[in-house]
Residue, then its C-alpha position, 0 to 999 in steps of 0.5 A: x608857746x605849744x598853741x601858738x598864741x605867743x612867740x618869741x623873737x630874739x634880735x641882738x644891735x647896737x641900739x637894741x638888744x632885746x627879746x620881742x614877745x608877740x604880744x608885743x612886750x620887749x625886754x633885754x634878758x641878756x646885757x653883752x652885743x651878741x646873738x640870743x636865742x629863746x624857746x617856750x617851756x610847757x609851763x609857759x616860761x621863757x629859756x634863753x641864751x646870750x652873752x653878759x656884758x664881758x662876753x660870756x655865755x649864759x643861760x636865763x629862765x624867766x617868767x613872762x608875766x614879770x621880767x623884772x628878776x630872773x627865775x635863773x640867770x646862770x654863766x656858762x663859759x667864755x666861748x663866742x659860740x652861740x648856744x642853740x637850744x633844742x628842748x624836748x616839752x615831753x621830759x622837759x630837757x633843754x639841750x645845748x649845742x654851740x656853734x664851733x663847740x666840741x660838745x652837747x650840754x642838756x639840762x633838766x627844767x623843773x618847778x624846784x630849785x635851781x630850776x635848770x638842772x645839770x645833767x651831763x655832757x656829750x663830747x667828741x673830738x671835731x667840732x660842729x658847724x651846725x646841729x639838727x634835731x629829730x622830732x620825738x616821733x623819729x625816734x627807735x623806741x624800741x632801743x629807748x632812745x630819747x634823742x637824736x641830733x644830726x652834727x654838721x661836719x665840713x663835708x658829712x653829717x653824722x648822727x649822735x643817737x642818746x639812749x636811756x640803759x633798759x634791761x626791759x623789752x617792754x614799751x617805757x611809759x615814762x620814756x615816752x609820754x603821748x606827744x605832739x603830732x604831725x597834724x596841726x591842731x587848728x587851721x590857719x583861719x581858725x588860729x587868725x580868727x581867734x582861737x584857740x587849741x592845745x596840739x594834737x597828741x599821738x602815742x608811739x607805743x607801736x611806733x610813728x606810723x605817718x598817715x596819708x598826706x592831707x589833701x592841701x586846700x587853698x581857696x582862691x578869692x576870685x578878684x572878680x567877685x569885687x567888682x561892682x555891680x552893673x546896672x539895668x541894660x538901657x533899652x535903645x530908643x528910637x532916638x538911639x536908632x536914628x542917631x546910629x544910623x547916621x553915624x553909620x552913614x556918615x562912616x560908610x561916606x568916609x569910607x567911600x571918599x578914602x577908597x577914592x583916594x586910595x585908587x588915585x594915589x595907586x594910579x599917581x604912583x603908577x604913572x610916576x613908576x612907568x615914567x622912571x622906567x623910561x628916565x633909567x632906559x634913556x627914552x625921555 
């Protein structure tokens, strides 16, 4: 959902094909093996596309407070392509884009029968390998432009603008309601701790104008600040000062007997060095 509090995961297996709310709650919108795809409208229902049991392509909308009927379950054709869902909260359009297909779908999600409106088709003639789709903030309002996808060719990645005919230079109202802005509306403390907050809106009137990029804060946990705590230095006694200064004794001692050693095996090694001197010369 726009808050964040609820979101979907759509996964597609042999033994489990099922759509995951976070909440947790699972439930299986569409019957055939293939990739599904899910997104929150503004409302708070569920859109999605998958495949039926005999491999066809579908649509459903459903309300996450029952999945024991559909709001929508509606057959599209029988391509494998798997149906991306692009949707625009703003107009409430949900935009499909298939891998493979030729064409985009867009239909109009409403509170009214049959809920998931028709409205048209964008066709080309090349396939696509993927889709992109550009924030309500990127558009040109000034050419009323509603949407904008990128559509991933081979070897280039070409730009499908769709505009709505004005005779009228004036800002559109209705085009172009106040919508979802860059700035997040809570931080990621905030959101773990608890609470909760509607995105923040911006108006395009005079068009996106991006602000300062925000200072990013992260705080770093020193793992020193865990340690425990020490206790009270312990003062030396005067039994602790007797007892180091014969251990200390005792190393200077060792240290004198190693030096000893020392100087007597470099004298051995020399009186051996001298001797193979005059073993190599023939004078033994």
């Amino acid at each position: 959902m726009s808050d964040g509090k609820v979101f979907t995961t759509g996964f597609s297996k042999t033994s489990e094909r099922q759509l995951a709310l976070w909440d947790p709650e699972k439930f299986a919108p569409h019957e055939g093996m293939r990739p599904m795809r899910a997104i929150f409208t503004r409302e708070g229902n569920i859109f999605t596309t998958g495949f039926t049991r005999m491999s066809q392509r579908e649509l459903g909308l459903w309300d996450p407070k029952s999945f024991d009927e559909p709001i929508v379950l509606q057959e599209m054709d029988t391509s494998n392509g798997v149906l991306l869902p692009f949707y625009d909260a703003d107009s409430n359009i949900v935009y499909l884009c298939g891998k493979g297909d030729s064409s985009v779908r867009y239909f109009e999600i409403t509170d009214e029968p049959p809920y998931v409106h028709y409205l048209n088709t964008y066709s080309s003639k090349e396939p696509q390998r993927g889709m992109g789709f550009m924030p309500k903030r990127g558009l040109d309002v000034s050419k009323c432009e509603i949407a904008r996808f990128y559509k991933l060719h081979e070897r280039k990645c070409e730009p499908i603008v769709m505009t709505v005919p004005r005779k009228s230079d004036l800002f559109q109202d209705d085009l172009y309601p106040d919508t979802a802005g860059p700035e997040p509306a809570l931080e990621a403390e905030e959101w773990a701790s608890g609470k909760d907050a509607g995105p923040l809106l911006i108006s395009l009137r005079d068009g996106y104008v991006p602000q300062k990029n925000r200072e990013l804060k992260v705080t770093k946990k020193n793992i020193l600040d865990k340690r425990p705590q020490q206790g009270p230095r312990r003062s030396l006694s005067t039994c602790d000062t007797s007892l180091s200064r014969t251990i200390l004794e005792e190393l200077l001692e060792e240290i004198k007997s190693l030096r000893t050693t020392v100087q007597a095996q470099e004298k051995r090694i020399s009186d051996l060095e001298n001797k193979l001197s005059q073993f190599s010369n023939g004078t033994s």
